[in-house]
mmJSON file of the N, C-alpha and C atoms, coordinates in Angstrom:
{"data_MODEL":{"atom_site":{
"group_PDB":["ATOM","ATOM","ATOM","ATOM","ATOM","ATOM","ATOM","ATOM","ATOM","ATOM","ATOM","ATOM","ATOM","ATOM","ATOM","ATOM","ATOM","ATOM","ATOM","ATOM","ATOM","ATOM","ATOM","ATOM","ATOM","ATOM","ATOM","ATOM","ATOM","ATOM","ATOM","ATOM","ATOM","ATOM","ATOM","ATOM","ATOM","ATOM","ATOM","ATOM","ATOM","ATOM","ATOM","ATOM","ATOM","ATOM","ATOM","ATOM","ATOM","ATOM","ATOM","ATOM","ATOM","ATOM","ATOM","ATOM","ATOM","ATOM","ATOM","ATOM","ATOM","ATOM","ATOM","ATOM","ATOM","ATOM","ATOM","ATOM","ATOM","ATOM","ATOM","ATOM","ATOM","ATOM","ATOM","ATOM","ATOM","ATOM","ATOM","ATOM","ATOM","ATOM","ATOM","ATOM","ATOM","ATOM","ATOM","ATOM","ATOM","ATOM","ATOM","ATOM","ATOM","ATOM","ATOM","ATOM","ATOM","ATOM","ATOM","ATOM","ATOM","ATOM","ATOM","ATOM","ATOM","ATOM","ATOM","ATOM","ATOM","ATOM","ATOM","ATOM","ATOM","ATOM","ATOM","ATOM","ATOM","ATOM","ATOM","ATOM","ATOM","ATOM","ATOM","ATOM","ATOM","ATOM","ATOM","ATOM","ATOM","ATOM","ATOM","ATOM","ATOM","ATOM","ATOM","ATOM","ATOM","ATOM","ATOM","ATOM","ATOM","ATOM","ATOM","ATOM","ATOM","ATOM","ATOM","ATOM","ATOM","ATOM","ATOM","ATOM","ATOM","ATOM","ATOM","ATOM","ATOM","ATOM","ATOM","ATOM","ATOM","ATOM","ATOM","ATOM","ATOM","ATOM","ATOM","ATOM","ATOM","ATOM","ATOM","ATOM","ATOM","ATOM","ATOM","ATOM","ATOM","ATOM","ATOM","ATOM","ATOM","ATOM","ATOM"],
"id":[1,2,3,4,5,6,7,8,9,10,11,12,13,14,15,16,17,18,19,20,21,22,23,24,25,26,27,28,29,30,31,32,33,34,35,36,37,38,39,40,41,42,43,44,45,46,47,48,49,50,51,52,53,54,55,56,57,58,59,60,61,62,63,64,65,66,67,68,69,70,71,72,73,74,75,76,77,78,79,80,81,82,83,84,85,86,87,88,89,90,91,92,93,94,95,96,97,98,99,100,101,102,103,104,105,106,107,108,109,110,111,112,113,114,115,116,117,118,119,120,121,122,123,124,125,126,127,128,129,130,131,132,133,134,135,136,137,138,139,140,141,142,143,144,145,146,147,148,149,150,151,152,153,154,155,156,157,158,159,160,161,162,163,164,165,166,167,168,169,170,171,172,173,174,175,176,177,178,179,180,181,182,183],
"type_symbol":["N","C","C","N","C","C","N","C","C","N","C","C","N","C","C","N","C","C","N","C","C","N","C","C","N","C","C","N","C","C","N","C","C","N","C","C","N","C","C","N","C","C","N","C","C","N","C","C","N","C","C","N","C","C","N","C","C","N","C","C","N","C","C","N","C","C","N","C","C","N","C","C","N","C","C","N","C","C","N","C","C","N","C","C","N","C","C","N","C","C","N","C","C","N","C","C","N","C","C","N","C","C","N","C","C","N","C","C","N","C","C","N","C","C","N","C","C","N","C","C","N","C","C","N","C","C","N","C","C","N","C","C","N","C","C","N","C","C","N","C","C","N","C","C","N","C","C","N","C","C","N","C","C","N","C","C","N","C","C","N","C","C","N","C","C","N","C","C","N","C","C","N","C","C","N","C","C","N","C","C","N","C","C"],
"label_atom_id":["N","CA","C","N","CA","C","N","CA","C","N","CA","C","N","CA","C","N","CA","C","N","CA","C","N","CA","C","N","CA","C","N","CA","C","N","CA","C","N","CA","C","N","CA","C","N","CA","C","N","CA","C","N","CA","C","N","CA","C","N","CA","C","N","CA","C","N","CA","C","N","CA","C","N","CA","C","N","CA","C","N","CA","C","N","CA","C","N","CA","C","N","CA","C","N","CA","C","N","CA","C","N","CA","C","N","CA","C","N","CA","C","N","CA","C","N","CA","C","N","CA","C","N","CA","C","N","CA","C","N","CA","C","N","CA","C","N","CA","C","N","CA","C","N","CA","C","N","CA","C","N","CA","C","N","CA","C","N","CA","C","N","CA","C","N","CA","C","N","CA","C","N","CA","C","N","CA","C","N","CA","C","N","CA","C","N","CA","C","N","CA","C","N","CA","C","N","CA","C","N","CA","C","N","CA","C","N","CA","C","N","CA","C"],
"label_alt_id":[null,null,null,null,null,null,null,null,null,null,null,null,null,null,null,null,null,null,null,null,null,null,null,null,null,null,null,null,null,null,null,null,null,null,null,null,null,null,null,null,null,null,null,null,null,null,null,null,null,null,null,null,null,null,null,null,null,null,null,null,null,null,null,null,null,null,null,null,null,null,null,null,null,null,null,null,null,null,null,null,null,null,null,null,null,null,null,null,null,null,null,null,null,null,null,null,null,null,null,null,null,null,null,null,null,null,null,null,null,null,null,null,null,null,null,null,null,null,null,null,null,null,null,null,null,null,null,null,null,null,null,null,null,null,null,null,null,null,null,null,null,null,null,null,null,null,null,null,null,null,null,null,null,null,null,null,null,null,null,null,null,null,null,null,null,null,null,null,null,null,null,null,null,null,null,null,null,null,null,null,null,null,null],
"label_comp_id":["UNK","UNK","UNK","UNK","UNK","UNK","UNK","UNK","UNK","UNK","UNK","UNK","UNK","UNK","UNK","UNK","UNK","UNK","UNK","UNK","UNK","UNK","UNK","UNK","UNK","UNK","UNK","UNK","UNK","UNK","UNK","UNK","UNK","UNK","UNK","UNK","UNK","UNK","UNK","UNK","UNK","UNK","UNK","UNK","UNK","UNK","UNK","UNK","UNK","UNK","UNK","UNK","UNK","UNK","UNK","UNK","UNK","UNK","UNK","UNK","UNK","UNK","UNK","UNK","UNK","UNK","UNK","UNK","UNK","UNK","UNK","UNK","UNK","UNK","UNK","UNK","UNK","UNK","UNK","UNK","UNK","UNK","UNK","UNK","UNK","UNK","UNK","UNK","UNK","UNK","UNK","UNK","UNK","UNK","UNK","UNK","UNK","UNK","UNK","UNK","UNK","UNK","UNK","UNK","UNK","UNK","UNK","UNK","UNK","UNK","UNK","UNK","UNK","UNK","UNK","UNK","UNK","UNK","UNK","UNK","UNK","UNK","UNK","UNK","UNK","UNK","UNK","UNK","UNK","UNK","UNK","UNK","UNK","UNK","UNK","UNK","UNK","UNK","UNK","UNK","UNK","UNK","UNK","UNK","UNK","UNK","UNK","UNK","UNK","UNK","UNK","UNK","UNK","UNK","UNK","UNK","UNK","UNK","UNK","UNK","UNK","UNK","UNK","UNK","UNK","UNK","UNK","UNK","UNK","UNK","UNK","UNK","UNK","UNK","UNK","UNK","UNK","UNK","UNK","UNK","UNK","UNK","UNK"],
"label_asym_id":["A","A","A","A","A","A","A","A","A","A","A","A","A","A","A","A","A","A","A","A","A","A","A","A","A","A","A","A","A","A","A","A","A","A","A","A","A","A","A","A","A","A","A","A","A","A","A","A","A","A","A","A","A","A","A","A","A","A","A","A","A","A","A","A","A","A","A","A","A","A","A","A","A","A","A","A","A","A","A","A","A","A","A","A","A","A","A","A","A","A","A","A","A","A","A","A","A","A","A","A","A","A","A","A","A","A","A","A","A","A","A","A","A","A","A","A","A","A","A","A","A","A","A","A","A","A","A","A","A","A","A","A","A","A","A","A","A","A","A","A","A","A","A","A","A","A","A","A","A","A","A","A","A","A","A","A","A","A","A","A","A","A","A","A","A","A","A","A","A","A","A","A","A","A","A","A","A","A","A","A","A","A","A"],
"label_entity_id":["1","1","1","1","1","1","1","1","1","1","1","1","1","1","1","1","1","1","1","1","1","1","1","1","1","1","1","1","1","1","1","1","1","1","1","1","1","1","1","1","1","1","1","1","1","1","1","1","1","1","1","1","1","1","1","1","1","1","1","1","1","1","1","1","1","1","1","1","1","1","1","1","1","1","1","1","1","1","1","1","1","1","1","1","1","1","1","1","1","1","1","1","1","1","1","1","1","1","1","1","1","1","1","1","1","1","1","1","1","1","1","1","1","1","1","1","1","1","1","1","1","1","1","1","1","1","1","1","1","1","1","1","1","1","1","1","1","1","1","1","1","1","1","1","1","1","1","1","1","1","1","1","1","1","1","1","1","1","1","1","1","1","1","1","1","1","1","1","1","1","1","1","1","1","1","1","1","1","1","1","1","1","1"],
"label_seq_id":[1,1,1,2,2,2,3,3,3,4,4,4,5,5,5,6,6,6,7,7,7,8,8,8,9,9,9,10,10,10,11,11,11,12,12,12,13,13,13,14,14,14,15,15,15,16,16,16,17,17,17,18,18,18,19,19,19,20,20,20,21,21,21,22,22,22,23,23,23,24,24,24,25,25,25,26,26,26,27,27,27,28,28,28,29,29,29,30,30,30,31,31,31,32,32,32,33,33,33,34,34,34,35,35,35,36,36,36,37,37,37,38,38,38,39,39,39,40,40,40,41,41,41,42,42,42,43,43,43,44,44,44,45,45,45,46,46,46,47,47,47,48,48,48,49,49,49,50,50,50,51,51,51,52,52,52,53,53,53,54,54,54,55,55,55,56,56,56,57,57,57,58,58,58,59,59,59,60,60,60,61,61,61],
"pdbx_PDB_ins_code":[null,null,null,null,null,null,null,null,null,null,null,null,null,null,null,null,null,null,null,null,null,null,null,null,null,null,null,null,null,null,null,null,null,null,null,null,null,null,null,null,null,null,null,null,null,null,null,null,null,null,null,null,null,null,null,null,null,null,null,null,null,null,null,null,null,null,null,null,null,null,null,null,null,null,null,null,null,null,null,null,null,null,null,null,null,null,null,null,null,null,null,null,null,null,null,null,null,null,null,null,null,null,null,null,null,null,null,null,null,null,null,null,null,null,null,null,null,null,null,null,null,null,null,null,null,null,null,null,null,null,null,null,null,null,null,null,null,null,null,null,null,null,null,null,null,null,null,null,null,null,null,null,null,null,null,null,null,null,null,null,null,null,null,null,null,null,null,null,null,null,null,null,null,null,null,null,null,null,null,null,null,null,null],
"Cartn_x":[-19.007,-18.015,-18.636,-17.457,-18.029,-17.357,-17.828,-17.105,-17.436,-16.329,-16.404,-15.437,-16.295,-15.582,-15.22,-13.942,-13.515,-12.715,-12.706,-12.683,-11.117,-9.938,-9.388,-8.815,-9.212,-9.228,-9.301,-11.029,-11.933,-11.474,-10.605,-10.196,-8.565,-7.832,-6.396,-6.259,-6.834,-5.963,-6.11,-7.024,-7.279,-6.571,-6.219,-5.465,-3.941,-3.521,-2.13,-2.145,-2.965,-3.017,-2.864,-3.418,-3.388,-2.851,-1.807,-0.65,-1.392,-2.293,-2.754,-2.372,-1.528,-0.933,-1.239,-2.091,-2.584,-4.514,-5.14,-6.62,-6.58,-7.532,-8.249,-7.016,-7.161,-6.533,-7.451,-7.213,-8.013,-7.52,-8.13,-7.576,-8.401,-7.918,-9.327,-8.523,-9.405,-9.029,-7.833,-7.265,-6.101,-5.064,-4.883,-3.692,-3.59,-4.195,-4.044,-4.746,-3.174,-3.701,-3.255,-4.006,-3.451,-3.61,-3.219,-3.53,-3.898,-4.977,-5.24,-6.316,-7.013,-7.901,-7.446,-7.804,-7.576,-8.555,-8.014,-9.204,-9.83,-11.071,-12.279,-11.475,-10.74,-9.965,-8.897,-8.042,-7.121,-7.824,-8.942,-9.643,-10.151,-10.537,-10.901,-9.964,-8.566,-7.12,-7.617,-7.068,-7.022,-8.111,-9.664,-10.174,-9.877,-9.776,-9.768,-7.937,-7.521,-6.237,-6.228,-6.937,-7.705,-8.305,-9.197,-10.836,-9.268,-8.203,-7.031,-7.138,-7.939,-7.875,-6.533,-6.248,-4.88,-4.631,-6.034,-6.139,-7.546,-7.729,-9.18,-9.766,-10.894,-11.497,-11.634,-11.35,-11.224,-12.565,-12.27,-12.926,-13.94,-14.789,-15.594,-15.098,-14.772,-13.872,-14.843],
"Cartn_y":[8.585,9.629,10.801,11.83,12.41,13.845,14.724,16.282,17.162,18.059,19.249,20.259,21.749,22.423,23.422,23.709,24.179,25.797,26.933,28.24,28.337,28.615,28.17,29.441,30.699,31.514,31.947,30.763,30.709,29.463,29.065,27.292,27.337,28.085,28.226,27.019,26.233,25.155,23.938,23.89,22.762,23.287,24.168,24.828,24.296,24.42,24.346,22.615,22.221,20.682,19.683,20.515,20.145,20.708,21.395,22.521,23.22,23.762,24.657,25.891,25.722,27.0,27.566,27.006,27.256,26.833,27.153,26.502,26.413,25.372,24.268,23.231,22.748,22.001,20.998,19.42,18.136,17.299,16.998,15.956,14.811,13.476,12.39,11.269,11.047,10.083,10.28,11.454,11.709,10.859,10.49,9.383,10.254,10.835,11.317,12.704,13.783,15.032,15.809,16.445,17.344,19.077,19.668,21.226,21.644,22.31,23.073,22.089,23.038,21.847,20.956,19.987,18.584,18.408,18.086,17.139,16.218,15.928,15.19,13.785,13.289,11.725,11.472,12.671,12.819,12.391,13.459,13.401,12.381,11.255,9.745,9.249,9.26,8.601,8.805,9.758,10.46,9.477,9.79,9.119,7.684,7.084,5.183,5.215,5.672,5.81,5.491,6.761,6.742,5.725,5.357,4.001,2.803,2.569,1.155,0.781,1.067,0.274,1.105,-0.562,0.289,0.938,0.64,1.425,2.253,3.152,3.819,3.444,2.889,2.426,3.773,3.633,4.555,5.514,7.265,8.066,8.702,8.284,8.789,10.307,10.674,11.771,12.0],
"Cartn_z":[4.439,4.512,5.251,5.636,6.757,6.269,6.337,6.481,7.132,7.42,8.472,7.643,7.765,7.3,8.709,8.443,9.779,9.314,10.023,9.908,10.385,10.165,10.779,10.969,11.127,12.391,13.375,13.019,14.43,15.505,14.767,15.516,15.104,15.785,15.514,16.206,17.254,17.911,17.035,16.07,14.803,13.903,12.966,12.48,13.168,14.013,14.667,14.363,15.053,15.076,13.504,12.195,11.065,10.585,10.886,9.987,8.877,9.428,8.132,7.782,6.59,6.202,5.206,4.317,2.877,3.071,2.22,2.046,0.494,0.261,1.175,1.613,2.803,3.446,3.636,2.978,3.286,3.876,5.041,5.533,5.915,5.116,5.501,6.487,7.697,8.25,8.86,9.551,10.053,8.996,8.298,7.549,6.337,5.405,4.076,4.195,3.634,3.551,2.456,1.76,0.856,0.267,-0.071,-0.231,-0.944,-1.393,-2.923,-3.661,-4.405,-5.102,-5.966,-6.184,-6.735,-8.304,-8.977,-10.157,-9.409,-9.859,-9.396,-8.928,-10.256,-10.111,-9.267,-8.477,-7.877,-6.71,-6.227,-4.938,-4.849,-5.832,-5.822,-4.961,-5.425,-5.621,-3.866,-3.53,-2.293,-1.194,-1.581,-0.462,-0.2,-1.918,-1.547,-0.809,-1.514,-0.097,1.286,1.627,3.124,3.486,2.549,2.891,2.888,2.666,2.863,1.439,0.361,-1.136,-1.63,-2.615,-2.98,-3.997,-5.077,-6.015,-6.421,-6.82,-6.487,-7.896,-8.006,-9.381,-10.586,-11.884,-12.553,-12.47,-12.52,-12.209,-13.773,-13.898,-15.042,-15.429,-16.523,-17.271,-18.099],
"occupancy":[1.0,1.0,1.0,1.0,1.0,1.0,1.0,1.0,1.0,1.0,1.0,1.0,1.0,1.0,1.0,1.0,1.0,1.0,1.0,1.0,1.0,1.0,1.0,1.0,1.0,1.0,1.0,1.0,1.0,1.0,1.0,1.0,1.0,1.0,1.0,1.0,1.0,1.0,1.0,1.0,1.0,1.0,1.0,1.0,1.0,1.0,1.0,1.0,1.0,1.0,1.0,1.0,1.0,1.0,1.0,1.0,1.0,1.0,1.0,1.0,1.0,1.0,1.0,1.0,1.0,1.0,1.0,1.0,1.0,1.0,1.0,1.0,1.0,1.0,1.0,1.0,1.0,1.0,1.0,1.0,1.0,1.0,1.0,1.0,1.0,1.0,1.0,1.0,1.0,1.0,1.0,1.0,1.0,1.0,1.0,1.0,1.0,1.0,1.0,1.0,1.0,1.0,1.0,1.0,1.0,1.0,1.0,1.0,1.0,1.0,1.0,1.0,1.0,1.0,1.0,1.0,1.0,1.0,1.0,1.0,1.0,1.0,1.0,1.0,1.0,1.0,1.0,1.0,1.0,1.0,1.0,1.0,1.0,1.0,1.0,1.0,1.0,1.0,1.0,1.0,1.0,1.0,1.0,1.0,1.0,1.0,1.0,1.0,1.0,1.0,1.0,1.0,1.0,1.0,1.0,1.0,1.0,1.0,1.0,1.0,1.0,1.0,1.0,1.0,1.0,1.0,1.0,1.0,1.0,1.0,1.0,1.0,1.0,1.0,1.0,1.0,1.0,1.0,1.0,1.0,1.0,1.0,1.0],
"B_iso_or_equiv":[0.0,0.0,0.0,0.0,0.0,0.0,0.0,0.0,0.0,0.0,0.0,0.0,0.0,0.0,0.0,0.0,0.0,0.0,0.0,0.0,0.0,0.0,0.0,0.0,0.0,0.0,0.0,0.0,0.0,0.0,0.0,0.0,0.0,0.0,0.0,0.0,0.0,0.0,0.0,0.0,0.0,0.0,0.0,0.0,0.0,0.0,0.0,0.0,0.0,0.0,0.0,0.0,0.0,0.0,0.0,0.0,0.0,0.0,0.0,0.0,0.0,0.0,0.0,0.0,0.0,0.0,0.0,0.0,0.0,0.0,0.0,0.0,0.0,0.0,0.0,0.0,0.0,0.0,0.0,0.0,0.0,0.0,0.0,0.0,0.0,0.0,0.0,0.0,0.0,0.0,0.0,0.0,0.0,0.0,0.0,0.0,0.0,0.0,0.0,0.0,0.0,0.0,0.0,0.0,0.0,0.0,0.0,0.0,0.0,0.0,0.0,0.0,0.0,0.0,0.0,0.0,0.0,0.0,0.0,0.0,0.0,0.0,0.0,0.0,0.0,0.0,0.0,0.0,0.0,0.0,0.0,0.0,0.0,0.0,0.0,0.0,0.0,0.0,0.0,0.0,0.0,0.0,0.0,0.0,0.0,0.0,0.0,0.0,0.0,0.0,0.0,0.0,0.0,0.0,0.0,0.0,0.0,0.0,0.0,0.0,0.0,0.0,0.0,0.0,0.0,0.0,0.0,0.0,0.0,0.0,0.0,0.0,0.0,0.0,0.0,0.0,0.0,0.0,0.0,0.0,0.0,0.0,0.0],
"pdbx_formal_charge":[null,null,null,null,null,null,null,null,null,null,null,null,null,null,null,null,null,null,null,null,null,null,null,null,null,null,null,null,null,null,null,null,null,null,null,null,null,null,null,null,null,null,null,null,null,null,null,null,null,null,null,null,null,null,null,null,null,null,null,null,null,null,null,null,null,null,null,null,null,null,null,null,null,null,null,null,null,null,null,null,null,null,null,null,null,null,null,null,null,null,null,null,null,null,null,null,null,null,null,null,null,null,null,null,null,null,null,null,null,null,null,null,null,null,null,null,null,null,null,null,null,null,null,null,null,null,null,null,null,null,null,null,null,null,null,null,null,null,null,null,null,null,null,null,null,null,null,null,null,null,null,null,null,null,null,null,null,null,null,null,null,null,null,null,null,null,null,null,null,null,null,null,null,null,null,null,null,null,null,null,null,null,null],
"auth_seq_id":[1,1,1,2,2,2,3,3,3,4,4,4,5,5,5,6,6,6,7,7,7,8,8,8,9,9,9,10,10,10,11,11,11,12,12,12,13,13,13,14,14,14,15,15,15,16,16,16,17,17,17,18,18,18,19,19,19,20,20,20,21,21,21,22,22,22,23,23,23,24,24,24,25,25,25,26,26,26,27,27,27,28,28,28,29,29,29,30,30,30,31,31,31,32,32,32,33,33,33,34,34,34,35,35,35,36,36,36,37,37,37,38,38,38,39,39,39,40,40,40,41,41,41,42,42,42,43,43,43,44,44,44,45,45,45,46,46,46,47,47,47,48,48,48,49,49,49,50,50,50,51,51,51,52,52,52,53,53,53,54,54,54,55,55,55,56,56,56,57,57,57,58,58,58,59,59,59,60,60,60,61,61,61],
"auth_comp_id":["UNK","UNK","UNK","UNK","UNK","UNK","UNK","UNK","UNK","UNK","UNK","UNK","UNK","UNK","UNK","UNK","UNK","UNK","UNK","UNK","UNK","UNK","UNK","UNK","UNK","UNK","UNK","UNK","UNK","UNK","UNK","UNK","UNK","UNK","UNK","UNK","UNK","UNK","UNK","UNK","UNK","UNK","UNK","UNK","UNK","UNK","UNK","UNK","UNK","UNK","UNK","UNK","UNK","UNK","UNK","UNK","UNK","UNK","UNK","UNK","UNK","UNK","UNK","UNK","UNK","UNK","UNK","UNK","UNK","UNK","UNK","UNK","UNK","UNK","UNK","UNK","UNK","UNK","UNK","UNK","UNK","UNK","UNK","UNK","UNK","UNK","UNK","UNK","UNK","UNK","UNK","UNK","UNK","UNK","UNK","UNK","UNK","UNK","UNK","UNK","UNK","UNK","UNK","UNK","UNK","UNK","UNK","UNK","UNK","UNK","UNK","UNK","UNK","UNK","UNK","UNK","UNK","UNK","UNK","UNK","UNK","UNK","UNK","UNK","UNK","UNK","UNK","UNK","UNK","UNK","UNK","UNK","UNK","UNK","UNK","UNK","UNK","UNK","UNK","UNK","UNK","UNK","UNK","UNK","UNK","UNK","UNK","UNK","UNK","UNK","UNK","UNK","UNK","UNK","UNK","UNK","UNK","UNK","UNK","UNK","UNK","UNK","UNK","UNK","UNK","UNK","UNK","UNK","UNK","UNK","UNK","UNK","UNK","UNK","UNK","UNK","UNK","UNK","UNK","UNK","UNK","UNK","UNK"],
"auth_asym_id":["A","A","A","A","A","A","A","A","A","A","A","A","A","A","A","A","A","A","A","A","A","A","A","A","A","A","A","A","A","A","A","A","A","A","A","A","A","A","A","A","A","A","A","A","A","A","A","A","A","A","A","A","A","A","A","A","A","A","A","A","A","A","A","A","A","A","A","A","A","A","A","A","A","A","A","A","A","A","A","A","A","A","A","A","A","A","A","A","A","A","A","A","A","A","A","A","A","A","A","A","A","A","A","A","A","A","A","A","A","A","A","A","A","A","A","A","A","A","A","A","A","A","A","A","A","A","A","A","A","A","A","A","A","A","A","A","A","A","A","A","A","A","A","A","A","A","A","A","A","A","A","A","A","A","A","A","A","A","A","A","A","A","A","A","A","A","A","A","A","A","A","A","A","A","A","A","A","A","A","A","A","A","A"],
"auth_atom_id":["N","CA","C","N","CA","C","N","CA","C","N","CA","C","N","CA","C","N","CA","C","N","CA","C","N","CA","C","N","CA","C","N","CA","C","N","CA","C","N","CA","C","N","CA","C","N","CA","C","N","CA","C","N","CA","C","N","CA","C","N","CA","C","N","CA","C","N","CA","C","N","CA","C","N","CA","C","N","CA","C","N","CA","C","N","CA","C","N","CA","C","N","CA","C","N","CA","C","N","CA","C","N","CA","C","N","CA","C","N","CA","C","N","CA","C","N","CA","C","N","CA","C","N","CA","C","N","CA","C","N","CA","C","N","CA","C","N","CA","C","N","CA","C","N","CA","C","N","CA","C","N","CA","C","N","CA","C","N","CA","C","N","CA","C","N","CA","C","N","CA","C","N","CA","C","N","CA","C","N","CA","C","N","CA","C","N","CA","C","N","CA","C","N","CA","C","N","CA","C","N","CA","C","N","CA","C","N","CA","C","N","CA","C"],
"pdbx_PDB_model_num":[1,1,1,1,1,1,1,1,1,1,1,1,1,1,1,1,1,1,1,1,1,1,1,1,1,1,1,1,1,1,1,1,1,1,1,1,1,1,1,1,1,1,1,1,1,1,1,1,1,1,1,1,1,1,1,1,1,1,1,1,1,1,1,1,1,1,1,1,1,1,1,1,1,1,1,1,1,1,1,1,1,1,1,1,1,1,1,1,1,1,1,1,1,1,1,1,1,1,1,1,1,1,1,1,1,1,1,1,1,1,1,1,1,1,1,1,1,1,1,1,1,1,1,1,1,1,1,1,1,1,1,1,1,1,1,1,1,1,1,1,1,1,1,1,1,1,1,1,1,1,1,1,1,1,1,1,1,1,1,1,1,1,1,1,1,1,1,1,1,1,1,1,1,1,1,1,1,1,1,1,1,1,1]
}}}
C-alpha cells in the first residue's frame, strides 16, 4: 500500500480532480473514496474493497 498526503491548496488541480470539498478526503486506487475519519474496521472495509476482496477479514476490536 501506498500513500500521499496532498495539501490541497497547494495542488488545487488534484483537489479539482478528486472533488475535494471536505478533509480528510481518501481516496484508494482511484475506485473507492470516502470523507471524514473512519473507525479503524470501516477503513479495513474500505481498503479490501479497493485490493477486489469482497469481504474484508474481521478487524480486531
Amino acid at each position: 500500500m501506498r500513500a500521499d498526503i496532498v495539501e490541497a491548496g497547494e495542488f488545487p488541480d488534484l483537489a479539482e480532480r478528486y472533488n475535494v470539498y471536505a478533509v480528510p478526503k481518501i481516496v484508494i486506487n482511484d475506485t473507492v473514496e470516502f470523507v471524514g475519519a473512519q473507525p479503524e474496521a470501516e477503513f479495513v472495509r474500505y481498503v479490501a474493497q479497493a485490493g477486489g476482496l469482497q469481504e474484508a477479514p474481521p478487524a480486531d476490536e
